[in-house]
N, C-alpha and C positions, 0 to 999 in steps of 0.2 A: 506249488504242487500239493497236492490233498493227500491223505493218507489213504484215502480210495484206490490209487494206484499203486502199482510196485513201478520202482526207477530200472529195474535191470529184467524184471519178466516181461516176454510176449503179451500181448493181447491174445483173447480165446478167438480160435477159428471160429469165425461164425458159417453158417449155412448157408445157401444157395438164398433159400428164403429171409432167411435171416438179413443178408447183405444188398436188399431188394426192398424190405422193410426200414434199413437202415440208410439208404439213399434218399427215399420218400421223405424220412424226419429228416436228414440232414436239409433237404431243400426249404421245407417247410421253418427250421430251428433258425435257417442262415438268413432267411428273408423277414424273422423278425429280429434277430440278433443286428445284420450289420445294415437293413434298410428302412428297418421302422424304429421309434420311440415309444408307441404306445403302451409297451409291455415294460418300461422304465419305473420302478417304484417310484412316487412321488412321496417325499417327506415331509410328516406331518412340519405347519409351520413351524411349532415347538424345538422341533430338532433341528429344526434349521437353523435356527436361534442359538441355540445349546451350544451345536458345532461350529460355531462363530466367537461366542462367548469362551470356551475351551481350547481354541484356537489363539485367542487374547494373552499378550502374557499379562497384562496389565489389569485382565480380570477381576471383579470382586467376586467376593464368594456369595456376598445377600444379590448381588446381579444373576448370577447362575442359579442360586436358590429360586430364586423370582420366578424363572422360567420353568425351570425341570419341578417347580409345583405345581406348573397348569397340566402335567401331561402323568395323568394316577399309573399309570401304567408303567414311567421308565423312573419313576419316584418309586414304585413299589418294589423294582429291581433292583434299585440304589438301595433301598433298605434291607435285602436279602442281602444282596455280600456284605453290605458292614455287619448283619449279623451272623455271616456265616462263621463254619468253625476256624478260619485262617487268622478272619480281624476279630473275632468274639473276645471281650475282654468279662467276661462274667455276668452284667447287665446286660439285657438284652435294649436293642435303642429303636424307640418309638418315634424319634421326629426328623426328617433330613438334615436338619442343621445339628444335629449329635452326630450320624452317620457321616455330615464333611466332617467334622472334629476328630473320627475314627478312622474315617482314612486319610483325611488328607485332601489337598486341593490335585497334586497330581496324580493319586490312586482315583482320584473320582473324577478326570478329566478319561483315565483308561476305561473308566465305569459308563460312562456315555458313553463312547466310541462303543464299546460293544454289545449294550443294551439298544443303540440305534439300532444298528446290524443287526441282532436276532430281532428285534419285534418287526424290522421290515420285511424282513428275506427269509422268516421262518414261516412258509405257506406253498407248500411245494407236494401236495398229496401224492403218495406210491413214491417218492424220493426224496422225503423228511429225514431218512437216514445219512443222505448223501452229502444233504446241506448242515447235517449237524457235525456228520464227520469232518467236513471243511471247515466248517466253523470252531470246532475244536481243536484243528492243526492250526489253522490261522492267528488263533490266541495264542498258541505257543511261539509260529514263527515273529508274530510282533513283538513277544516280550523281549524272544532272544536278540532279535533286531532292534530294538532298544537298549540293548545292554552292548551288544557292538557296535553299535552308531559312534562314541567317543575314540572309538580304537581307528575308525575311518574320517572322522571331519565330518561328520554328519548331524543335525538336530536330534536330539533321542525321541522328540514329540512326533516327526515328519516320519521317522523309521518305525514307529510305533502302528503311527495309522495305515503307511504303506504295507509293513506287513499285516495289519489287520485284514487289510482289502485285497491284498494279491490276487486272491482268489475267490472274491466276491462275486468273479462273472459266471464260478461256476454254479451258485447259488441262483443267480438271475438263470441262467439257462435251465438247471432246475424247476422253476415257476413259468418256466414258456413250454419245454416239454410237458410237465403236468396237466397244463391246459391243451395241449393239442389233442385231439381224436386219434392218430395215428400211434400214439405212445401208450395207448393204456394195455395194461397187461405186456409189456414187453419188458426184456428182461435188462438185468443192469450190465450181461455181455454187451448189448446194443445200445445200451442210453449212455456211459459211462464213458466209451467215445468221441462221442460225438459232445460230450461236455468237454471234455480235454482237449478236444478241437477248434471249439469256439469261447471258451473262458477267460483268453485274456484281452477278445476286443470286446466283450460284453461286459468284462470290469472296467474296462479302460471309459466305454460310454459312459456307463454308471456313474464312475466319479466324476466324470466331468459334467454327468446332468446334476450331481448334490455339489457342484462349483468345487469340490475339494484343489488343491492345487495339483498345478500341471504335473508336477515332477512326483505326486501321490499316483493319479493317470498312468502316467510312462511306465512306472513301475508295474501296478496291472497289466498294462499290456507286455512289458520285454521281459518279464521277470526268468522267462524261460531262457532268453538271450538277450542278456544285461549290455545295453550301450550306454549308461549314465551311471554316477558313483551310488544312488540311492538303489537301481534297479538290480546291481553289482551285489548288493549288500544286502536286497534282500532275496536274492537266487541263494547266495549264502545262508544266509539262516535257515531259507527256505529246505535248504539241502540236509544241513545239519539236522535243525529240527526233525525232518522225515527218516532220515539215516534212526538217529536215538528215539525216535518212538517204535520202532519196528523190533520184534520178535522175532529171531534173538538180534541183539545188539549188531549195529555197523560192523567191519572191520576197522580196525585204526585206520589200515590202507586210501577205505573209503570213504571216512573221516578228516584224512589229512586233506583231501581231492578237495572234499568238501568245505573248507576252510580257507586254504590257502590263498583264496580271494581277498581275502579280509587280511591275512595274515595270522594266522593264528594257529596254534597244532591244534590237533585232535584232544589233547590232555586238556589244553586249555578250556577246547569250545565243552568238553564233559562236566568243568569248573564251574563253569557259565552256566551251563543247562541245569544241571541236577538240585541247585537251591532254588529252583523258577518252579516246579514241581507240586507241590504244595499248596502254594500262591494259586496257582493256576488253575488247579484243581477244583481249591478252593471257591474262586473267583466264577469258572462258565458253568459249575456246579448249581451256582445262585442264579442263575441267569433263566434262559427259558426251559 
């Protein structure tokens, strides 16, 4: 779930016209979302590569270096968060083989995963807002879902990427409204629907077009209703995360709701979130 939405308000009444306009893109949005491919971001080879290599646990770091050098673009973003103000250690670092030394092989395996993800899915004109705003919840729900992956029997790398992606489809439905004719000049009453209605079979394709694994897929797709221990875990984060970004603060009430999945109280999951902050900040600040 994106921070675009509220969990407990109505959607706005739309209008007569409105709701007439909004059937048109719905038909249009759904016949390239669940019957075509062509609107499927294709990943550069490079990154295809990377997320193979980062995937490895048996990876070398000159093997990853190797690659993420042919592509200036998600090199230059590796080099912005090691030098951002989170990992700044006082010199500022010039070469990627300083920046693995500064973060690290598993900070920089986070650092691909979400340097792919914006330089692919950030092209979305008149709703650049909406994919950033995803994009910015998503970073949070992955971290937090990497830090309660051990509390559940889960990979903390598979929890990472699942939560990355949860909501990747609504970034792809993003880039297919912005190209349709019927969408332009319309408002985020009408488009913001209609992404919430089709977002999790549009991430769910997605990942399965960049081979990611299946149970990263399922997650996309159920996350709204979790039938698998990974999809479980990250409705949970997903929850939390949005509860503690919102103004003013959850209730504990709907904090605990929001955990008990996992098992965890509200104190705990506030233990967990609030050192993540920083980090985070830090981290999609550097990014696109």
């Amino acid at each position: 779930m994106s921070s675009t939405t509220t969990m407990t308000s109505q959607p706005p009444e739309l209008r007569p016209r409105d709701s007439l306009v909004q059937l048109d893109l719905e038909s249009a949005l759904r016949l390239q979302v669940l019957t075509r491919n062509a609107d499927l971001p294709v990943l550069p080879g490079t990154a295809v590569e990377a997320l193979r290599l980062v995937r490895d646990p048996r990876v070398r770091t000159d093997d990853l270096l190797a690659v993420v050098e042919l592509d200036p673009p998600l090199a230059a973003r590796i080099l912005a968060v090691a030098n951002s103000s989170y990992y700044a250690r006082g010199n500022a670092i010039r070469s990627l083989r300083q920046a693995v030394v500064r973060l690290g092989l598993h900070a920089l395996r986070d650092v691909i995963y979400m340097a792919i993800y914006a330089s692919t899915l950030f092209d979305a004109p008149g709703l650049i807002d909406v994919v950033r705003e995803t994009f910015d919840h998503s970073v949070i729900v992955a971290r937090f879902a990497q830090r309660l992956a051990p509390h559940v029997g889960i990979d903390d790398e598979t929890a990472f990427l699942a939560g990355l992606l949860h909501d990747v489809g609504r970034a792809r439905c993003c880039k297919v409204l912005s190209k349709l004719p019927q969408a332009r000049g319309q408002s985020r009453d009408v488009l913001v629907p209609l992404i919430d209605r089709y977002h999790e079979a549009a991430g769910a394709a997605l990942a399965l077009a960049w081979n990611l694994p299946t149970e990263v897929a399922d997650a996309c797709e159920h996350h709204h209703a979790p039938c698998t221990p990974l999809a479980t875990l990250i409705a949970a984060a997903d929850a939390v995360a949005y509860a503690l970004e919102q103004p003013p603060r959850a209730s504990i009430e709907a904090l605990e709701l929001a955990t008990q999945r996992v098992g965890l109280s509200a104190a705990e999951a506030i233990e967990i979130f609030e050192p993540l902050r920083a980090e985070l900040s830090a981290r999609v600040s550097a990014l696109p």
